[in-house]
N, C-alpha and C positions, 0 to 999 in steps of 0.2 A: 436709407431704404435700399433695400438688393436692386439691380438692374434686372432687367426681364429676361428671359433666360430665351437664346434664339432657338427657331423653328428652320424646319425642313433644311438644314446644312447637308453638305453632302457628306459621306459616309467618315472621310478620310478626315475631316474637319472636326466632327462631331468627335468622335474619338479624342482628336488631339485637346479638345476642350474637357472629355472629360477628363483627361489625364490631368491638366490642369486643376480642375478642380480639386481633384483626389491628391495632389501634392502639395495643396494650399489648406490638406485635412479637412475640406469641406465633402461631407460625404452626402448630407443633403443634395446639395446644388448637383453636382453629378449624378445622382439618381432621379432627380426629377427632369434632367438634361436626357438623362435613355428615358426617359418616357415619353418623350415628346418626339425619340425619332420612329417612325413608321416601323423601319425593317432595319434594326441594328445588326451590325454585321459581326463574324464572330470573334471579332478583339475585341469589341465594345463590351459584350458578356463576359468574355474572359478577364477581362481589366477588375469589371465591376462585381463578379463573381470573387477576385482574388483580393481587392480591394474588402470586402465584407469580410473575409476567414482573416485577410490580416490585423483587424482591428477587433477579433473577440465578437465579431457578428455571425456567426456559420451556419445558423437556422435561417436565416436573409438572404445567405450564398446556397444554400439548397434549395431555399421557395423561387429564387430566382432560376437557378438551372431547371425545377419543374414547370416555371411558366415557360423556357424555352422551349421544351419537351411536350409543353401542353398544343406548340404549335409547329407540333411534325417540323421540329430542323435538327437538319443532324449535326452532330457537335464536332469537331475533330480534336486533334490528340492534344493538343494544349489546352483547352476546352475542359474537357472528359479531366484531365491534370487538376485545373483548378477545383474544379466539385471532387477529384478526388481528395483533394488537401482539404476541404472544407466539412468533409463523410468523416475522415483522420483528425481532426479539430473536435466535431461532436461526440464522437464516439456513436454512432450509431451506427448500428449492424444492418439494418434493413435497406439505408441509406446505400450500405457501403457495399450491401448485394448488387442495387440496384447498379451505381456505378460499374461494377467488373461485367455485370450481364450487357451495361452498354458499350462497354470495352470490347468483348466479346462479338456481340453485334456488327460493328462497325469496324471490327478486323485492326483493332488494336493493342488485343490483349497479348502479341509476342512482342511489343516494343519495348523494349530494355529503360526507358525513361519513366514511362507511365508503369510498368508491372515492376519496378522498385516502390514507385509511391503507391500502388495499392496493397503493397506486402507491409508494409509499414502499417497502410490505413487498418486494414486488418490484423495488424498487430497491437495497433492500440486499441482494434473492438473485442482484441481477445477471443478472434476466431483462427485459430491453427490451420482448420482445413479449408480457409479461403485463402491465406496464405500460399500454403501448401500448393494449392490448384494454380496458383500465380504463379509460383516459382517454376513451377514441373513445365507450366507454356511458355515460359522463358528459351528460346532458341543459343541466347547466350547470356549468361549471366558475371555483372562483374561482381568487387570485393562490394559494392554498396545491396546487391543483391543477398552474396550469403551473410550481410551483416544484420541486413534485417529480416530474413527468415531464423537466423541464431536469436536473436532480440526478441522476437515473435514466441518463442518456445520457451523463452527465460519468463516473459511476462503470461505465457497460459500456464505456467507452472509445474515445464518440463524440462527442469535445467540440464538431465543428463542427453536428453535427446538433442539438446541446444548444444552439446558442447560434442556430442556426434558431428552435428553436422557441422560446427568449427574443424572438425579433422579433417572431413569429408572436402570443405576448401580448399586447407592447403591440400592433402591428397591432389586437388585438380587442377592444381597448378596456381591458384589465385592470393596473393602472398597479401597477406593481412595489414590492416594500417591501425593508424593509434585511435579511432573509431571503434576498430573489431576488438583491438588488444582492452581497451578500459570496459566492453560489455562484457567481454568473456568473463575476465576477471573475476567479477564479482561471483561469478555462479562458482568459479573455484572457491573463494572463499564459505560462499554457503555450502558445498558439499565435500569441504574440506578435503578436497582433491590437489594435495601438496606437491605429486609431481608434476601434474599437471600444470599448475602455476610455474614450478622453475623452467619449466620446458617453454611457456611464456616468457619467463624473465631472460631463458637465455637469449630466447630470439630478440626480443629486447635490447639486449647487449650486444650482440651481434650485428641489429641493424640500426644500434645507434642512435635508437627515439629515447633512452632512458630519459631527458630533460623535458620530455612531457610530462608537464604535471599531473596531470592526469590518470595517466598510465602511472607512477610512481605513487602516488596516492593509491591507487587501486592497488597495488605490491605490497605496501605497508598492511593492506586492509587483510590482505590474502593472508601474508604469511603470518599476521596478528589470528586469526581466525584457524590458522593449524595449530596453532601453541609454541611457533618458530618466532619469539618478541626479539632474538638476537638479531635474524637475518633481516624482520620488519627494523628493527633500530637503523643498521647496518642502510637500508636502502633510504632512507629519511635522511641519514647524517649526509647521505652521497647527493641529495638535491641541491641540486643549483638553486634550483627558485623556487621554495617553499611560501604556497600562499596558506589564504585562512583552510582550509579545504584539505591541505595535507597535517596542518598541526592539528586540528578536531580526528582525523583520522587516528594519528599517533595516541593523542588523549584515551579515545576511546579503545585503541589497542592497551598502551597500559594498563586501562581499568579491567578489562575484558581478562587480564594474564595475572591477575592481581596485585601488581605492580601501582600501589595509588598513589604514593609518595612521588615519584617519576610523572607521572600525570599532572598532578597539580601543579609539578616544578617549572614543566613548559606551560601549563595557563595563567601561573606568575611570570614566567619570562614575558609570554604574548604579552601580558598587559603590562611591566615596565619597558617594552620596548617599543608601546605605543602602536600595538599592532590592532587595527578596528575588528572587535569580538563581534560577532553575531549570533542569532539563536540557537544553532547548532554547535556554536561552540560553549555557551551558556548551558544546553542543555546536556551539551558532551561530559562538563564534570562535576552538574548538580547531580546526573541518572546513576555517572559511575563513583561517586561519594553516597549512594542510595546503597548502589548492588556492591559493595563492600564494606557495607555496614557502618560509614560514618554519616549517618542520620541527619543528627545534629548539624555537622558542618557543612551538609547537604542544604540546610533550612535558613544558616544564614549566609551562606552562600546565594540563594533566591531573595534575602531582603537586598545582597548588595547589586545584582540583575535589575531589579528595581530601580537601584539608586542610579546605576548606568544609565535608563531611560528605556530596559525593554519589560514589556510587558511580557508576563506569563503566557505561552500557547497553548496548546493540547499536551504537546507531550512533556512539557513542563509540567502542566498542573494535575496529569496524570502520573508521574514521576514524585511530584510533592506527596499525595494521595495515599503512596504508597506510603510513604514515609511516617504519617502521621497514622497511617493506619496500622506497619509494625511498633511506632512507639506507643500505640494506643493511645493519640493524642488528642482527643475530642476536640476540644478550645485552636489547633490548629485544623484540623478538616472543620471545624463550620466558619473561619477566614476563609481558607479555600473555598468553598460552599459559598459565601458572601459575593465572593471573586467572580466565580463562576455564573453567579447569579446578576452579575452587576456591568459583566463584559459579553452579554449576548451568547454565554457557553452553554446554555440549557438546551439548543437542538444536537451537542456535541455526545455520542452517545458512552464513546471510549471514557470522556471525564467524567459521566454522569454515574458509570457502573463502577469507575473506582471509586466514586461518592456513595455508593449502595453497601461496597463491600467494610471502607473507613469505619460507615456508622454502626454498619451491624458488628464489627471488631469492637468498636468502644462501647457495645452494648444499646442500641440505639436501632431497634431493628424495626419501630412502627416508622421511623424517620426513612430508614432504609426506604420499605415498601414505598414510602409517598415521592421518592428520588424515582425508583422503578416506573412510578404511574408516570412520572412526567415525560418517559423516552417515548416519541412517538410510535418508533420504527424498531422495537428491541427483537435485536441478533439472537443469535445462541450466547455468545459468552454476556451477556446480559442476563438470562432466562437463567443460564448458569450460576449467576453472582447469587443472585435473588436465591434460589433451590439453595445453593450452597448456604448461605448466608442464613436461614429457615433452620435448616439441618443442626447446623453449629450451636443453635438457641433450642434446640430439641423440639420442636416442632413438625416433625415426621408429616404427620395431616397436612399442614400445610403447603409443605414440600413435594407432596406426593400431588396437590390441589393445581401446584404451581406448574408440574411437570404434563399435567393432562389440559392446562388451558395452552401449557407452550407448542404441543402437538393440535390443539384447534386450531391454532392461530398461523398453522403451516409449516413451522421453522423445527426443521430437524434438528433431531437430539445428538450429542457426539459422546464418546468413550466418557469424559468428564460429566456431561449430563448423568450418566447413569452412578457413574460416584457419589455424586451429591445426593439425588433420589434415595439409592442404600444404604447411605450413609442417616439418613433423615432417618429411614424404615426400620435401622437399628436403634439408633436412641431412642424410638415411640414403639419397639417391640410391635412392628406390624410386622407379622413374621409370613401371613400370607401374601398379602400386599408383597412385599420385597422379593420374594421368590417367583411370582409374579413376572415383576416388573423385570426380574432377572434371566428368565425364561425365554421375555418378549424381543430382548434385546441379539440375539441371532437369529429366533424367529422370523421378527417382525421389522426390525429395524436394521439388520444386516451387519452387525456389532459383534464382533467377536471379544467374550470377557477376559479382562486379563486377569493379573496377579492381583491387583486391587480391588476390581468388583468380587473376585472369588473371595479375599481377606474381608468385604462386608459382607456377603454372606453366610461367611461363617461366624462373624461377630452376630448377625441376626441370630441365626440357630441357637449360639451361646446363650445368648440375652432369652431368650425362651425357658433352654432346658432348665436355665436358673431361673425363672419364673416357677417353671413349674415343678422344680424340685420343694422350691420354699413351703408350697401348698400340701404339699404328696406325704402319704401316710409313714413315709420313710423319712422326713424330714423330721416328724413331732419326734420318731422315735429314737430318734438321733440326738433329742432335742432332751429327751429326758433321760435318756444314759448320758 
C-alpha cells in the first residue's frame, strides 16, 4: 500500500518532494502531491509542466499551464520556456500563438533563451511568420537563433530562403557550428547547390570539425546528390569514425550515381565485419537494387531482412510494391498484401496506394478499387493511383467519375491528376469531356498544361478524327477504290 501523500507542506518542501517523485518516475504520485498544495509556486508548475512534455505527455503540459492561466498567475520566463517546449512537442499552432502572445504580454518576447525556443516551436508548427516575428524581436541573436529560423524555412519548404539567411549569418558576424553545418547541408544537396556545399566543406576544413560524423555524412550526401560520387567517396575514405549512418549514406550515394556493385560491396563488408544493420540500412540497398533495376535481388534480399529479425516497414513494403508491380508479379504483391494486412498496415496510406497501383499492373483493378475503399483519409497521390490505374484498363467513365468525387471530397487535383483524367478521356474517345476538363484546369484550378497534357489532347482529337473518318462518306469511298 502507497503511504499517504502529505498536506499543507511549505512551498520549498513540497517542491523538493515532487522532484522526488518525478525521479523515482512516478509521475502519479507527483501530480496528485500538486494537487493537494493550495497555491503552488512557480517551480512547482514548471517542474511538472516539464516533467509531462518529457515523457511524451504534452496535451497534460498544456491543460496544465491553462489551469494556471485559468487562475490569473503570471508565468515567468522559465515557465512560459516549459509550455513553450511542450506547444514544440505537439505541434500545435494555436497553442504555440497562444504561448508567444504570452511572451509578448509579460515582456518576454526579446529574451534570447525563450525567442530561440519559440523559433523552433514554430518551426515545427510549420508557421514561418511566427517564426519570423520571433526572430526580427530578438535584440540579439546567437548561432542557435539563426540555426533555427534556417531550420524553420527548410521544413515550411523554402530551402533557398533558408540558405539566404545562412549567408545573412555569417554576413553578421555569427560563425556557424556542426548544428548549422549538418542542417544546411542537406538543402544543398536537395537543390543541388554544389558550390555552395564546397564553400561548406571548406569552412569545414578550415575550422577543423571534419571528424563530426555528422557533418561528414551530410558531405557524402551533398556531393552524392550533385553527381560529384569521386569527391562524396574521397570524404568517406577520410572519416575517422564511420558509423551506421555514414555507410547507409555512401550505400545510397552509390545507388543514386548508378554505381550498384560498389554499394552492395560495402553492405557485404558491413555485415562481414559485424557491423549492427538497421532499417535504414536494409532499406538503403533493397530501394536502390529496386531503382537500378535488379528486382529480383531486391526480393531476396527482403526474405534475408527477415531472416536477420527486422520486420518490413512502410518504406520497405512500399519499395517491395514497386517491384512486384514492375515484374508484374501478382503471387508476390498479395504476400505483400497479406503482410500488410497481418501487421496493422491498413491505416498506412503510402503502402496502401502502392497496393492499388501493383494490382491494377497485374490486371486486378476491381481488387485495386477495394484497396482504395479502405484508405480512410486518401491524398491526391492516392485519388491519383486510382484515376491513373482506371485510365490504363480504359475505363475513361470511370476515371472521369473518380476525378469529380476526388474535387467533392475537397483534395485538390495536381499537374498529374489532369494526366490521368486525359489520359482516361483518350482511350473512351470522350472527346468533349477532355477538352473540358482540359479548359478547367487554368481556369478553374490554376494549372498551367504542360507538354503532356497538350500530348493527351491531341491524342483525344486523333482518337475522334479517326472515329469519325471510319463512318464518313469518304471512307466507303476509299474503301471501294
Amino acid at each position: 500500500m502507497l503511504p499517504k501523500l502529505p498536506s499543507n507542506l511549505p512551498p520549498h518542501l513540497s517542491l523538493k518532494l515532487i522532484k522526488t517523485y518525478l525521479d523515482s518516475n512516478d509521475l502519479r504520485r507527483a501530480r496528485q502531491l500538486f494537487d493537494k498544495i493550495t497555491n503552488p509556486d512557480l517551480r512547482s508548475w514548471t517542474v511538472l509542466i516539464s516533467a509531462y512534455t518529457r515523457r511524451g505527455l504534452e496535451k497534460e503540459a498544456i491543460n496544465l499551464y491553462t489551469r494556471l492561466r485559468d487562475r490569473k498567475i503570471q508565468p515567468d520566463k522559465f515557465l512560459l520556456l516549459s509550455y513553450v517546449k511542450a506547444c514544440a512537442t505537439s505541434g500545435d499552432l494555436i497553442e504555440a500563438q497562444r504561448a508567444h502572445k504570452d511572451a509578448v504580454t509579460f515582456g518576454f518576447n526579446q529574451d534570447l533563451l525563450l525567442g530561440n525556443a519559440m523559433i523552433d516551436m514554430f518551426g515545427k508548427c510549420r508557421y514561418l511568420e511566427g517564426a519570423k516575428r520571433v526572430f526580427h524581436d530578438l535584440q540579439v541573436r546567437d548561432v542557435i537563433s539563426w540555426t533555427s529560423v534556417c531550420s524553420c524555412y527548410f521544413s515550411c519548404g523554402k530551402p533557398v530562403k533558408g540558405l539566404q539567411a545562412f549567408r545573412e549569418m555569417v554576413l553578421d558576424g555569427v560563425k556557424p557550428n556542426s548544428v548549422s553545418l549538418s542542417s544546411i547541408l542537406p538543402a544543398c544537396s536537395n537543390l543541388k547547390y554544389l558550390n555552395l556545399g564546397r564553400e561548406i566543406h571548406g569552412f569545414v576544413v578550415r575550422n577543423d570539425v571534419g571528424e563530426n560524423v555528422f557533418i561528414s555524412s551530410a558531405l557524402v550526401d551533398m556531393y552524392a546528390a550533385c553527381l560529384c560520387i569521386k569527391q562524396a567517396e574521397l570524404v568517406f575514405n577520410r572519416m575517422v569514425n564511420r558509423d551506421i549512418v555514414s555507410h547507409n549514406v555512401m550505400i545510397s550515394a552509390y545507388f543514386e550515381n548508378g554505381e550498384a556493385a560498389k554499394a552492395l560491396a560495402i553492405f557485404q563488408r558491413m555485415k562481414s565485419e559485424g557491423s549492427k544493420l538497421n532499417y535504414a540500412s536494409w532499406n538503403a540497398v533493397i530501394c536502390g537494387c529496386l531503382q537500378t533495376g535488379r528486382t529480383q535481388q531486391a526480393l531476396e534480399l527482403l526474405a534475408e531482412m527477415q531472416n536477420a529479425g527486422f520486420k518490413p516497414n512502410q518504406i520497405t513494403l512500399t519499395g517491395v510494391l514497386t517491384a512486384c508491380t514492375n515484374l508484374e508479379s501478382l503471387r508476390g504483391g498479395k504476400e505483400i498484401h497479406g503482410y500488410i494486412f497481418r501487421h496493422g498496415f491498413l491505416n498506412d496510406t503510402t503502402a496502401l496506394t502502392a497496393l492499388i497501383f501493383m494490382y491494377a499492373k497485374c490486371g486486378k483493378l476491381e481488387i485495386s478499387r477495394k484497396a482504395f475503399e479502405m484508405i480512410s483519409r486518401k491524398d491526391t497521390v492516392a485519388w491519383n493511383t486510382m484515376i491513373i490505374a482506371n485510365s490504363m484498363h480504359g475505363n475513361g467513365n470511370e476515371a472521369l467519375m473518380l476525378f469529380h468525387e476526388m474535387l467533392n471530397s475537397g483534395v485538390k487535383p495536381n499537374p498529374v491528376t489532369f494526366t490521368g483524367v486525359l489520359s482516361g478521356c483518350s482511350h473512351s474517345r470522350l472527346v468533349d469531356e477532355g477538352l473540358f476538363i482540359f479548359n478547367s484546369m487554368s481556369q478553374v484550378h490554376m494549372i498551367e498544361p504542360d507538354a503532356e497534357h497538350h500530348s493527351c489532347v491531341v491524342d483525344i482529337l486523333s482518337r475522334a478524327e479517326k472515329a469519325c473518318f471510319k463512318s464518313s462518306p469518304l471512307n466507303l469511298l476509299c474503301q471501294l477504290a
